[in-house]
Residue, then its C-alpha position, 0 to 999 in steps of 0.5 A: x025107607x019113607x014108605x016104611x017110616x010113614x006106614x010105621x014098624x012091622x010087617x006091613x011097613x016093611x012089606x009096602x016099602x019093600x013094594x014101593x021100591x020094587x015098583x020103583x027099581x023095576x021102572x028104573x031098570x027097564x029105561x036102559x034095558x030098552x034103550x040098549x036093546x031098541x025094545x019099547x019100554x013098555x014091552x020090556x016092563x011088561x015082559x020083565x014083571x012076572x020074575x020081577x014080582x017072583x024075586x020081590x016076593x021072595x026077598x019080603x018073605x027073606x026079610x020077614x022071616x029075618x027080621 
């Protein structure tokens, strides 16, 4: 939301905010994900970012195409 307030209305507010929180999500999801499974973080950021990019994707053009 602060990302999208600072860059303005629009698509690209929209889009960088939705960016930053993917970015975000994803980095706070991994830690119990590879805590739990005794993983290392960076393998499961790594092995998780391909889908995680895939989904985000598809919620920004969900969104813009609502919005």
């Amino acid at each position: 939301m602060l990302v999208a307030l600072a860059i303005g209305p629009g698509v690209l507010g929209a889009s960088l905010g939705l960016a930053v929180f993917a970015i975000v999500n994803h980095l706070a999801v991994a830690l119990p994900v590879a805590v739990t499974s005794g993983v290392r973080y960076r393998k499961v950021l790594l092995a998780s970012g391909p889908i995680a990019a895939i989904h985000t994707a598809g919620n920004v053009s969900v969104g813009l195409l609502a919005g």
